[in-house]
C-alpha positions as CSV (number, residue, x, y, z in Angstrom):
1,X,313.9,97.9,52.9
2,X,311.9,100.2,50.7
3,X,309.1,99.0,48.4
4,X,310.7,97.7,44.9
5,X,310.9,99.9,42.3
6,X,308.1,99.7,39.4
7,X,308.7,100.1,36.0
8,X,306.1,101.9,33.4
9,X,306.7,102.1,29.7
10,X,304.6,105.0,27.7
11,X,304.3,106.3,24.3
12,X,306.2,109.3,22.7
13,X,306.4,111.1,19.2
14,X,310.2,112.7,19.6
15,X,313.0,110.8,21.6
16,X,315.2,114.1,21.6
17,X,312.4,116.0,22.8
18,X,311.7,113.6,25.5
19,X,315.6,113.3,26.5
20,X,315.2,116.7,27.3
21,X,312.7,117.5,29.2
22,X,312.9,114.4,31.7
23,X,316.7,115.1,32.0
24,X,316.2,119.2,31.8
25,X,313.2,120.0,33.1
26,X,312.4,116.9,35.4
27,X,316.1,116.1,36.3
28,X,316.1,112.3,35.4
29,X,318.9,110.0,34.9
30,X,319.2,108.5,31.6
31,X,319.7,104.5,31.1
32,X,319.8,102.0,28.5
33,X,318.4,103.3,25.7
34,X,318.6,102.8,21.6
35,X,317.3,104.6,18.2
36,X,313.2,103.3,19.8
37,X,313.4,103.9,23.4
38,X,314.9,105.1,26.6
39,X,315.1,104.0,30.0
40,X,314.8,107.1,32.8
41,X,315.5,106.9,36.3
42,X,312.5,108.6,37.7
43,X,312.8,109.0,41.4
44,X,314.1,105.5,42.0
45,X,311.6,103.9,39.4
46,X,312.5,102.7,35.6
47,X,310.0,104.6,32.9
48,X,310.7,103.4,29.0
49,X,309.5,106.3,27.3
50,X,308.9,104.0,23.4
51,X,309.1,105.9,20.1
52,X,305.2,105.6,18.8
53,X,303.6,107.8,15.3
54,X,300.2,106.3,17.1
55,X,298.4,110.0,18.0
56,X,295.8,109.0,20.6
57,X,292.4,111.5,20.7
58,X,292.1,113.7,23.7
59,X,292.1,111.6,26.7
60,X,289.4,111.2,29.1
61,X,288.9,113.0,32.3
62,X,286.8,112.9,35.8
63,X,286.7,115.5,38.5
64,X,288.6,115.6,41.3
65,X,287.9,118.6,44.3
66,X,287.6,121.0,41.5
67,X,289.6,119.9,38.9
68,X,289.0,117.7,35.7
69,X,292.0,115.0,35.9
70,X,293.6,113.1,32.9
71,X,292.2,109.5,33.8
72,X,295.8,108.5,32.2
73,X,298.5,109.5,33.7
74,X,301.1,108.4,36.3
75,X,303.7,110.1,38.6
76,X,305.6,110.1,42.0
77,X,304.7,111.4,45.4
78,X,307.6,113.3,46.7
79,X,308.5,114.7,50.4
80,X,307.3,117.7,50.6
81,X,310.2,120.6,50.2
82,X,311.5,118.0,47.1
83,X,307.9,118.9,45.4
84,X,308.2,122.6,46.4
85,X,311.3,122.2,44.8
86,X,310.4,120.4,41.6
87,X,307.4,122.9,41.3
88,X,310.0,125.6,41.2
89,X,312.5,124.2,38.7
90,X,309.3,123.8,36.4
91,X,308.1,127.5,36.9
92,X,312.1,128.4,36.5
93,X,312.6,126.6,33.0
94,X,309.6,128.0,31.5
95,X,307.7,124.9,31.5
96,X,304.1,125.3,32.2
97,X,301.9,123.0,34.1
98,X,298.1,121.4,33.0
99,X,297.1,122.1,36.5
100,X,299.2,124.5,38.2
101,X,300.7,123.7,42.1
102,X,297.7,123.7,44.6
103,X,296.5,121.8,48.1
104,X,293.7,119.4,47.0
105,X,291.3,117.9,49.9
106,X,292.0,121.3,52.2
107,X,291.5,120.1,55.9
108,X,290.2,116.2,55.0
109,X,292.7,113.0,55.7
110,X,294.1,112.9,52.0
111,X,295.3,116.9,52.0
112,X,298.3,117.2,49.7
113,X,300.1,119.5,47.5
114,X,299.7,118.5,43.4
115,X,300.7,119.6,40.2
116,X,300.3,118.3,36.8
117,X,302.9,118.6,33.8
118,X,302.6,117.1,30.4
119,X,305.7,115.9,28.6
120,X,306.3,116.6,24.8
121,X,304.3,114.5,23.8
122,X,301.4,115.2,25.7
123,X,301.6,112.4,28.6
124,X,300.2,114.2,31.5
125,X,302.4,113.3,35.2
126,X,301.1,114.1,38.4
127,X,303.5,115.3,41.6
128,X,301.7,115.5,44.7
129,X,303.3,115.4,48.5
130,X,301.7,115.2,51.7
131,X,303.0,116.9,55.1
132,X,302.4,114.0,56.5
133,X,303.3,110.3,54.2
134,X,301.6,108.4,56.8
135,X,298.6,110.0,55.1
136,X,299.3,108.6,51.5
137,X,296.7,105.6,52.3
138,X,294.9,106.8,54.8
139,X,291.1,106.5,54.6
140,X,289.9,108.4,58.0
């Protein structure tokens, strides 16, 4: 059996606009939901995205091999051609990404393929994949 799926509510300013881009762009299933939130399926995992005015000031960031990272943020590793793929569908629908597809840590034990997208309300996600999962942990 697989790990359990988590669960991660977050903050949004438009639940239509949100509707569409995790269903549209991301290709999320929708769950329960009413006039103050929504459930997504999001890769096997249940994000509430919660209907907040709250407008946060710009977020903090640290550097990671080259590139300055939202320090809030969350999002799924993928197999590798379903991130190729993802990347694509992104790129195809006009979306653009906070830190376009690339291979961070080139040559070391945590190599993998990431991208960042924010949503519409300006929560950043992360997709990354590794050639090889058994690397997701791995420390040497």
């Amino acid at each position: 059996m697989g790990s359990p799926p988590f669960h991660l509510a977050f903050p949004v300013n438009d639940l239509e606009q949100t509707r569409r881009f995790y269903v549209d762009v991301l290709g999320c299933g929708v769950g329960r939901e009413n006039e103050r939130w929504i459930d997504f399926d999001f890769h096997g995992h249940q994000i509430t995205a919660h209907l907040s005015r709250d407008k946060e000031t710009a977020l903090p960031t640290n550097p990671v091999d080259g590139s300055d990272i939202p320090v809030r943020h969350f999002g799924a590793v993928l197999e590798w051609d379903a991130w190729e793929a993802l990347s694509d569908r992104i790129a195809a629908s006009g979306g653009r990404f906070a830190i376009a597809p690339r291979i961070r840590f080139a040559g070391q034990v945590g190599e993998q393929g990431t991208f960042f997208v924010t949503d519409p309300s300006g929560n950043y996600l992360e997709f990354k994949a590794f050639r090889d999962p058994a690397r997701l942990f791995a420390t040497e």
